[in-house]
Residue frames as qw, qx, qy, qz and C-alpha x, y, z in Angstrom:
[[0.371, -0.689, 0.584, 0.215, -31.66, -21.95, 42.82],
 [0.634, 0.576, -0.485, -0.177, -29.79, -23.24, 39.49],
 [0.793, -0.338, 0.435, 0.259, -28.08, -26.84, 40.28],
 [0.154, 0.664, -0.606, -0.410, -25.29, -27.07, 37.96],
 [0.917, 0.286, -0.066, -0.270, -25.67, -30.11, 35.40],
 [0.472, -0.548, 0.642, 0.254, -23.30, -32.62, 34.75],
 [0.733, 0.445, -0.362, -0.365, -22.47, -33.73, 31.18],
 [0.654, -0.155, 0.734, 0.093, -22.21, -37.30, 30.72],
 [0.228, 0.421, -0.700, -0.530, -20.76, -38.71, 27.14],
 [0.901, 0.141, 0.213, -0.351, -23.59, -41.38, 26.17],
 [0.568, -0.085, 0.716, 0.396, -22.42, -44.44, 24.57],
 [0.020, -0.164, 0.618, 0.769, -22.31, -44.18, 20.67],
 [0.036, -0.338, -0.940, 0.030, -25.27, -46.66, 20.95],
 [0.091, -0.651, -0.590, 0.469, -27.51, -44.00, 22.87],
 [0.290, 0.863, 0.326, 0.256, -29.49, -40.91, 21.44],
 [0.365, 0.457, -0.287, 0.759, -27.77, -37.76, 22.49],
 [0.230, -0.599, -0.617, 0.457, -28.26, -36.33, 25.60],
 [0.092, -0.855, -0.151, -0.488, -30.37, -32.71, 25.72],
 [0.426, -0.286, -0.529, 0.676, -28.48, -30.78, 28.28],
 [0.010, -0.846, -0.442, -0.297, -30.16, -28.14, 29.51],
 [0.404, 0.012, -0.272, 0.873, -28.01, -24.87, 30.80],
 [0.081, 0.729, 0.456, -0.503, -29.66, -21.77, 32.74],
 [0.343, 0.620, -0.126, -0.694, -29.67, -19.96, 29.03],
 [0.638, 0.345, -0.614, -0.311, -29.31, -22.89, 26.17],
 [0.909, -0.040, 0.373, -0.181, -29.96, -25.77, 25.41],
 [0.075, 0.594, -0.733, -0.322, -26.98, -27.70, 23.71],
 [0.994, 0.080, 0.011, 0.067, -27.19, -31.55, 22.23],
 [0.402, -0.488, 0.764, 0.130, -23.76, -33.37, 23.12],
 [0.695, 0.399, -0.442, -0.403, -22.97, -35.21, 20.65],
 [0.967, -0.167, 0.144, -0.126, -22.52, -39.40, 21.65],
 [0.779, 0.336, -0.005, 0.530, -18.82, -39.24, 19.88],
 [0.106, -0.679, -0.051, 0.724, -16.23, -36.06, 20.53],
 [0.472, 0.810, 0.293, 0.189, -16.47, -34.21, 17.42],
 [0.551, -0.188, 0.151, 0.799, -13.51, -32.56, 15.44],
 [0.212, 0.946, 0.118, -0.213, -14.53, -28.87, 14.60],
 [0.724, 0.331, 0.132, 0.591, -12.35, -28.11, 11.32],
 [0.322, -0.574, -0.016, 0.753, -10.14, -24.64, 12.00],
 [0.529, 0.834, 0.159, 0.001, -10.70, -22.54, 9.33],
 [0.763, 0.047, 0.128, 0.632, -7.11, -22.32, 7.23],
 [0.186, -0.803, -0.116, 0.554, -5.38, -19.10, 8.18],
 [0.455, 0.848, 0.269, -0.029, -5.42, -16.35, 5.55],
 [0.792, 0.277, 0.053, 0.542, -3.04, -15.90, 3.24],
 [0.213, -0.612, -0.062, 0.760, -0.69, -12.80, 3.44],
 [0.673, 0.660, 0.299, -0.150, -1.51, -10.43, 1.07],
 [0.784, -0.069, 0.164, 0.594, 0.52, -9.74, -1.33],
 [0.282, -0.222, 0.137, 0.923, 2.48, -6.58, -2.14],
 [0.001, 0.076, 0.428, 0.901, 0.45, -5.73, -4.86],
 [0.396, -0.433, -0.796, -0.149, -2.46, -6.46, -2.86],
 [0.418, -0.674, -0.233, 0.563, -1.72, -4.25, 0.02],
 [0.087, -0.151, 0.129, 0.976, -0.66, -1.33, -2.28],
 [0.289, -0.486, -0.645, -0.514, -4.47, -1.89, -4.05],
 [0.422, -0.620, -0.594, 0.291, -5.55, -1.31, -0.23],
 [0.312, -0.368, -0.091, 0.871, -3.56, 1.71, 0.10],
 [0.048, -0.073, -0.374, -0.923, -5.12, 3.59, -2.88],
 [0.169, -0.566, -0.709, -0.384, -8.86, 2.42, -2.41],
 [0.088, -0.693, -0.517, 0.495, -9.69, 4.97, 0.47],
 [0.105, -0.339, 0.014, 0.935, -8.99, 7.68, -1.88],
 [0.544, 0.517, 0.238, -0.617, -11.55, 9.73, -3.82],
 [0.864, 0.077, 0.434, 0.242, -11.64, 7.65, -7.29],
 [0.339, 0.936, 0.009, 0.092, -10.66, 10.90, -9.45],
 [0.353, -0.741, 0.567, -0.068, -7.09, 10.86, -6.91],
 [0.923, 0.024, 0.376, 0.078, -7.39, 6.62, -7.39],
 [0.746, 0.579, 0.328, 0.018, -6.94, 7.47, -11.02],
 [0.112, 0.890, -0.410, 0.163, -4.03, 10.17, -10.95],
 [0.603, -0.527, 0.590, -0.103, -2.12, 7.59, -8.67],
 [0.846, 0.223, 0.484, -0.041, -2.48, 5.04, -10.91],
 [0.613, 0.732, 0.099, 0.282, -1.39, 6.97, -13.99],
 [0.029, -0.896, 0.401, -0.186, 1.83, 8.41, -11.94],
 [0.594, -0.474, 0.638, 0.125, 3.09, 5.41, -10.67],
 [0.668, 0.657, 0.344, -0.059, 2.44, 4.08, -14.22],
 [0.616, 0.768, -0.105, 0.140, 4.76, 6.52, -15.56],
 [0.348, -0.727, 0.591, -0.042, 7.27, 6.56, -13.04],
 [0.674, -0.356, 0.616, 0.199, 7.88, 2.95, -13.79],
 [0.835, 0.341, 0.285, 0.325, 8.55, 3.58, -17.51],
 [0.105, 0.910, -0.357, 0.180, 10.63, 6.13, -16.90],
 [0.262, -0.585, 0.676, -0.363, 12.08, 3.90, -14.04],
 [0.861, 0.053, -0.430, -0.267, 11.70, 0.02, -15.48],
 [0.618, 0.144, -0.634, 0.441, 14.61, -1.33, -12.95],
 [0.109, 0.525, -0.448, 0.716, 13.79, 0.58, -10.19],
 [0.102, -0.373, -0.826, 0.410, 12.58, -0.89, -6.45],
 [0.487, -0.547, -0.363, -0.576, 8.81, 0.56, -5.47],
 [0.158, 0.056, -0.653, 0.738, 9.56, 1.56, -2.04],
 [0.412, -0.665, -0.340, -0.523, 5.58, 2.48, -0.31],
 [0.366, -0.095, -0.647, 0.662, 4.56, 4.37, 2.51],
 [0.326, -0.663, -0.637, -0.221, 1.47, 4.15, 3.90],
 [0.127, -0.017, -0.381, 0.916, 1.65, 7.21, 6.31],
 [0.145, 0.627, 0.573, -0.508, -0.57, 9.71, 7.83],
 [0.026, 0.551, -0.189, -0.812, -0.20, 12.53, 6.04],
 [0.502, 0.525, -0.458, -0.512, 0.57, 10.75, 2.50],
 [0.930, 0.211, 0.263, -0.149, 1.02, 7.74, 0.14],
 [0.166, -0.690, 0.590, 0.385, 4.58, 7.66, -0.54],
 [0.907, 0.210, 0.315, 0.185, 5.57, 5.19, -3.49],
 [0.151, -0.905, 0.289, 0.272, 8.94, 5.94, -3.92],
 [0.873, 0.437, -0.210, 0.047, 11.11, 4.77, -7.12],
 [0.491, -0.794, 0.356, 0.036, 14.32, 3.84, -5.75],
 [0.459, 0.528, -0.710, -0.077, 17.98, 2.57, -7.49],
 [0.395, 0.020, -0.892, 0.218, 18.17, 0.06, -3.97],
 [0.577, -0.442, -0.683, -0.069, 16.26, -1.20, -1.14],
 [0.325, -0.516, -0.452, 0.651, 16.39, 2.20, 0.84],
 [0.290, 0.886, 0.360, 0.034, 14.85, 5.47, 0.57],
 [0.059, -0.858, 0.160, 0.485, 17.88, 7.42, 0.24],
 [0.330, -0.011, 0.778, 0.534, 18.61, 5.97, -3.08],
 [0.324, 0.707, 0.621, -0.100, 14.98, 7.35, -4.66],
 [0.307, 0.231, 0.415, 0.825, 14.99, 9.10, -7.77],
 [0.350, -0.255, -0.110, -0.894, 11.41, 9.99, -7.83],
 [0.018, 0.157, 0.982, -0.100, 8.44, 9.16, -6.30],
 [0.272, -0.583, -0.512, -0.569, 4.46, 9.34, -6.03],
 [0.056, -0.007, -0.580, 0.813, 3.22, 11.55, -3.38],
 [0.318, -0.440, -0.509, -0.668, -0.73, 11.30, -2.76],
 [0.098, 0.206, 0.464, -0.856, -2.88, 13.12, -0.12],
 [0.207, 0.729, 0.552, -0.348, -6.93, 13.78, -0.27],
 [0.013, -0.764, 0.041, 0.644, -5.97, 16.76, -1.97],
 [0.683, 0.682, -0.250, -0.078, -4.13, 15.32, -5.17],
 [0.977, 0.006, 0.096, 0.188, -1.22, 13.89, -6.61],
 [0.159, 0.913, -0.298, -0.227, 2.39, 14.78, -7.02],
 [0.839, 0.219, -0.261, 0.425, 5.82, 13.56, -8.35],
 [0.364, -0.888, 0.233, 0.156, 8.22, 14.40, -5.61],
 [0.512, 0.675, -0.412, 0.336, 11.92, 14.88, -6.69],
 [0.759, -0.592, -0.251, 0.099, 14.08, 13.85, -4.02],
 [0.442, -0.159, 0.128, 0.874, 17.44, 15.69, -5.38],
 [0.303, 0.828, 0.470, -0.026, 14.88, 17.70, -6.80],
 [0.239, -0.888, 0.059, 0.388, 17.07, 21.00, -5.78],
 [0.509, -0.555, 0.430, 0.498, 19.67, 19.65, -8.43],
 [0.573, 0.437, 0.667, 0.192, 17.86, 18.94, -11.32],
 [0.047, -0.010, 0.330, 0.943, 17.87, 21.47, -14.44],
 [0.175, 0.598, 0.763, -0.170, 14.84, 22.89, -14.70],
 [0.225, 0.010, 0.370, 0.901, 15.08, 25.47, -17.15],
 [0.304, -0.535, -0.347, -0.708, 11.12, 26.24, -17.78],
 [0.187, -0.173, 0.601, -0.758, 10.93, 26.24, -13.75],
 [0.648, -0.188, -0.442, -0.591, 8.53, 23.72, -13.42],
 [0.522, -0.461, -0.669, 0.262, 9.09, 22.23, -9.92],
 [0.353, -0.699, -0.032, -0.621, 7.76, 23.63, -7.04],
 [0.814, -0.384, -0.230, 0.370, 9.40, 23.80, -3.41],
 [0.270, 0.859, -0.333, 0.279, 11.56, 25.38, -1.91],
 [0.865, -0.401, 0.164, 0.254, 13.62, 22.72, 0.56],
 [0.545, -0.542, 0.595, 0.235, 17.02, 22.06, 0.89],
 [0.260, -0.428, 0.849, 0.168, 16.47, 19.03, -1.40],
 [0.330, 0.415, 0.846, 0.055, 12.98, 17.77, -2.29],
 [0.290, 0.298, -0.008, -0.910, 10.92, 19.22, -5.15],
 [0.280, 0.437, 0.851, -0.083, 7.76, 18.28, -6.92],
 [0.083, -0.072, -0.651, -0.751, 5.27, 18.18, -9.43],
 [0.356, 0.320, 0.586, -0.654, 1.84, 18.63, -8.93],
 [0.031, 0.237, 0.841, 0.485, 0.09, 15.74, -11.33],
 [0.389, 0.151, 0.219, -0.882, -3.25, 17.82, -11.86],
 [0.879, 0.371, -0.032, -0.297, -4.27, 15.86, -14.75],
 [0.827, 0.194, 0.335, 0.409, -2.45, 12.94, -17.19],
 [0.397, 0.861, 0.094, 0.302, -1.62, 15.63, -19.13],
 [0.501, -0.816, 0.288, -0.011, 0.89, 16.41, -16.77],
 [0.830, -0.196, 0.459, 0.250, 2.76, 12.99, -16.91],
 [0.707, 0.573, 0.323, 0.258, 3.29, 14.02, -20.95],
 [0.226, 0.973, -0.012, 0.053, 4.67, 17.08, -20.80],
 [0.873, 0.299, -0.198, 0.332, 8.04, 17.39, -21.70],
 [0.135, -0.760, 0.402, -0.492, 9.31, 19.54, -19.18],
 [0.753, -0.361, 0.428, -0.346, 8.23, 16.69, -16.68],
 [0.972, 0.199, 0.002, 0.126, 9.94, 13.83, -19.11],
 [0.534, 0.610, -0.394, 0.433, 12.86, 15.72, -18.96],
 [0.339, -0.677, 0.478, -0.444, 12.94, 16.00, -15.37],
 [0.905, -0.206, 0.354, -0.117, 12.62, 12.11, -14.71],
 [0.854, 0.424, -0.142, 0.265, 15.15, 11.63, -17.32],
 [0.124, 0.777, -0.321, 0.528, 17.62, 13.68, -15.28],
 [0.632, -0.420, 0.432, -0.488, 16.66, 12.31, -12.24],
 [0.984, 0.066, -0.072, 0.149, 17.55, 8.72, -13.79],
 [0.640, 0.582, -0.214, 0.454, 20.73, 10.30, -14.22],
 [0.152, -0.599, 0.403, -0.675, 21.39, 11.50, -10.44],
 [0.843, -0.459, 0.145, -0.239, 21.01, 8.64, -8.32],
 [0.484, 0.337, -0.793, 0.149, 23.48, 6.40, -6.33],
 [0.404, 0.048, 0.702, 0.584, 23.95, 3.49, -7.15],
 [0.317, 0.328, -0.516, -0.725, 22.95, 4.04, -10.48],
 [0.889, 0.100, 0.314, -0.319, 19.74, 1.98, -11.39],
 [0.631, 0.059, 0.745, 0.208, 20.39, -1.26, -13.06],
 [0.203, 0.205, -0.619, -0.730, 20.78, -1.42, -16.94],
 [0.527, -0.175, -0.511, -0.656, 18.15, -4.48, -16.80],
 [0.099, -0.453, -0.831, 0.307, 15.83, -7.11, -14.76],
 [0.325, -0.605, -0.330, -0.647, 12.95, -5.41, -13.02],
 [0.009, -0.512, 0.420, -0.749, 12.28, -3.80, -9.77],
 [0.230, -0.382, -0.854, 0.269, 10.68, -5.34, -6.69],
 [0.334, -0.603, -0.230, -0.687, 7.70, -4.07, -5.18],
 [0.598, 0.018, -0.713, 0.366, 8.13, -3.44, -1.80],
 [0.547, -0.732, -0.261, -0.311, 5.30, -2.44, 1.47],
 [0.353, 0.202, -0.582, 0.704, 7.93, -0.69, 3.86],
 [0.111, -0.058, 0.545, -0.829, 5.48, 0.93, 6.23],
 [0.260, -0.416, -0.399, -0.775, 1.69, 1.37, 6.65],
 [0.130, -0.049, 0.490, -0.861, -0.27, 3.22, 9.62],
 [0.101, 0.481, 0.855, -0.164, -3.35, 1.89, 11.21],
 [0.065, -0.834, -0.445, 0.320, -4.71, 5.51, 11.67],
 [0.307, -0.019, 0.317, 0.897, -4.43, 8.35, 9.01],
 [0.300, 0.392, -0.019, -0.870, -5.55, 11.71, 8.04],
 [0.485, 0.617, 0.375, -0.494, -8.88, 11.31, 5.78],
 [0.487, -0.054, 0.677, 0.549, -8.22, 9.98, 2.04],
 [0.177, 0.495, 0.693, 0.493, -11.03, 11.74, 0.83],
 [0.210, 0.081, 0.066, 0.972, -11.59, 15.39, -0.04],
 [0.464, -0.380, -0.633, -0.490, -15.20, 15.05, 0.64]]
């Protein structure tokens, strides 16, 4: 039968005491004793948390992401960086203000690849039919390669799409970056 121990605080003076529990042994120290908290972690920041978002994907996908938001924001220097971590996708939507129904364009990445969704897509000229959809309202590009981002079909569309949004982006400054959603639990980032 286990008696239970009692801890007694020696004077300063006195060695420690060895207590002795029915699984450990502990040494009391002769003083209490301030245990430092470790200093709570910083939030990350925006551009930290969007680096999170992209690393599950495969790094070929990383790289397309990277080079689409890229151009979106020199097409779109003023515009907000709406993100949305989802299941499905990786939204990073360019936007004139601080909601998504203002978005011109945006990045759209899945396991699969990358696109540029249109969000008026439906209104844009598109004369050499280069989006693809058939909504109401949203169309898209499907960034296979960089080579994509260059082509001038696809500069003209984002130039057009500057031109179709209200408000109307800003003449200058620069846009905020800004981490509207993101889901614990999503669909697989990697095609693999």
């Amino acid at each position: 039968h286990h008696q239970a121990s009692h801890r007694r605080f020696p004077s300063p003076r006195r060695a420690p005491l060895v207590m002795r529990g029915r699984y450990t042994a502990c040494v009391v120290p002769p003083f209490p004793v301030e245990v430092p908290m470790p200093a709570p972690a910083k939030p990350a920041t925006p551009v930290q948390q969007l680096r999170a978002s992209v690393k599950p994907f495969d790094p070929p996908v990383q790289r397309l992401i990277r080079a689409t938001r890229a151009a979106l924001r020199r097409a779109f220097p003023t515009a907000n960086e709406l993100v949305y971590d989802g299941y499905n996708f990786l939204a990073i939507g360019f936007c004139s203000a601080l909601n998504a129904s203002s978005c011109l364009a945006s990045v759209a990445a899945q396991a699969r690849g990358v696109s540029i969704s249109f969000y008026h897509g439906s209104r844009l000229p598109d004369p050499t039919h280069r989006l693809e959809g058939t909504g109401k309202q949203n169309r898209f590009v499907r960034v296979t390669s960089v080579a994509v981002l260059k082509e001038p079909a696809v500069q003209q569309l984002l130039r057009a799409a500057a031109k179709d949004v209200a408000p109307p982006l800003a003449k200058t400054g620069k846009g905020q970056l800004i981490i509207k959603s993101v889901v614990q639990e999503r669909r697989s980032r990697s095609a693999v």
